[in-house]
N, C-alpha and C positions, 0 to 999 in steps of 0.2 A: 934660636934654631929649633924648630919643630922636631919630632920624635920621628920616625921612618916606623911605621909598623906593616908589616910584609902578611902577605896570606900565608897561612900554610897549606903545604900542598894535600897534606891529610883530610883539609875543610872541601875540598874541593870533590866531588864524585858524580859519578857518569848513572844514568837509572835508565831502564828500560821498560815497556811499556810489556806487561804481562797479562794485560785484559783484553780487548779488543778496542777498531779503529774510535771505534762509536764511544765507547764507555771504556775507556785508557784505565789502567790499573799499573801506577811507574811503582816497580822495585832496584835499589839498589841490586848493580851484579854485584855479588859477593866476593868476598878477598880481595879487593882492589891493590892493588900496591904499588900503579903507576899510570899516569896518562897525560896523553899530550895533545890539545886541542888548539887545531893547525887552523890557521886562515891562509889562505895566500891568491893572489892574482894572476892569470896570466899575462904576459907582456906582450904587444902589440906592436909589430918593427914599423912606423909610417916613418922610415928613411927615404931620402929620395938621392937619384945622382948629383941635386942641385948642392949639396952641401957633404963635406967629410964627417957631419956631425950624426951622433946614432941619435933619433928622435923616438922614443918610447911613447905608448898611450896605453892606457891600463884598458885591461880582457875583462875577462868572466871571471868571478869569483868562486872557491872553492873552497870549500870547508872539510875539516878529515875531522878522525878521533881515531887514538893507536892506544891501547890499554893492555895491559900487562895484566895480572890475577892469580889469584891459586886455583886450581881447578878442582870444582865443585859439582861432578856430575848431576847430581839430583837438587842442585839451585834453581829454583824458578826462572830465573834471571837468564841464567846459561842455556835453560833448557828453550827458555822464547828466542834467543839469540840462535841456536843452532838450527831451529826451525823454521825460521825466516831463510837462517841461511840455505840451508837445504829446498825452501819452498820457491828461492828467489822472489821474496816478498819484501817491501818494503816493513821496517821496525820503527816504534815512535821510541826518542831518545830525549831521554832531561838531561841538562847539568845541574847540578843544586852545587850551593857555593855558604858555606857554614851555616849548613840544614836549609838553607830557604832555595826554593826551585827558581832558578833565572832565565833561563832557556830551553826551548824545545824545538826538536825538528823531526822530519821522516830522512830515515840515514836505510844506505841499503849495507850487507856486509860483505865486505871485501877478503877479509880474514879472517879466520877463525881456526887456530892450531894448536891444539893442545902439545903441550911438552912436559915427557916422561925422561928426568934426566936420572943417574944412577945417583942413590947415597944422599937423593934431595926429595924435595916438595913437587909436585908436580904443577904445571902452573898453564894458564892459558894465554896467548894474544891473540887478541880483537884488532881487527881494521874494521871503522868503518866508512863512508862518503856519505856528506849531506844532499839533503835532496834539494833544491835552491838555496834558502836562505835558512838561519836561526830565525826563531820568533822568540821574543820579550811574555816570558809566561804571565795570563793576565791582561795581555794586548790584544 
């Protein structure tokens, strides 16, 4: 029986493009401490009255990214993320996955909220939405 060796989620991080369209400069956002990188389909009803059976066909694909952080006012990282946000500009987004970049895409931001709770760490979450598809970085 083969061994099971699992990623850890630590290896896994989200980077952001801090340079510009033309000449991309990706940094880690900083404090990372959680993210979840969503795929999912819509679903497409072609039921007809000919049958009681529900007939599904797969929609448009949709890509997210929801990320948690410690908030780092003067991070480069956060500082390109809020200014896209504010500029409603499209941001270039990596995944690197134990250190090597895997994926890249233009994501717009959907969220962006810092939370200032009492007696803790102040912390950020990120939404964001991909712009069509991931690209294989390198492809």
């Amino acid at each position: 029986m083969e061994d099971v060796v699992a990623t850890r989620g630590t290896d896994i991080l989200l980077l952001v493009n801090t340079g510009t369209e033309e000449t991309p400069t990706y940094e880690v956002v900083a404090g990372q401490r959680g993210a979840t990188f969503g795929e999912t389909t819509d679903e497409i009803d072609a039921s007809s009255k000919d049958s009681d059976a529900y007939r599904p066909l797969p929609g448009r694909n949709k890509s997210t990214i929801t990320m948690d952080s410690l908030y780092i006012p003067d991070d480069e990282s956060y500082q390109a993320l809020k200014t896209a946000k504010r500029d409603r500009e499209f941001i270039l987004v990596r995944r690197q996955e134990a250190g090597g970049d895997l994926e890249e895409a233009r994501a717009i931001i959907t969220n962006l909220s810092r939370n200032a709770p009492d007696n803790d760490v102040a912390t950020l979450t990120i939404g964001l939405t991909i712009d069509a598809d991931w690209t294989e970085v390198g492809s």
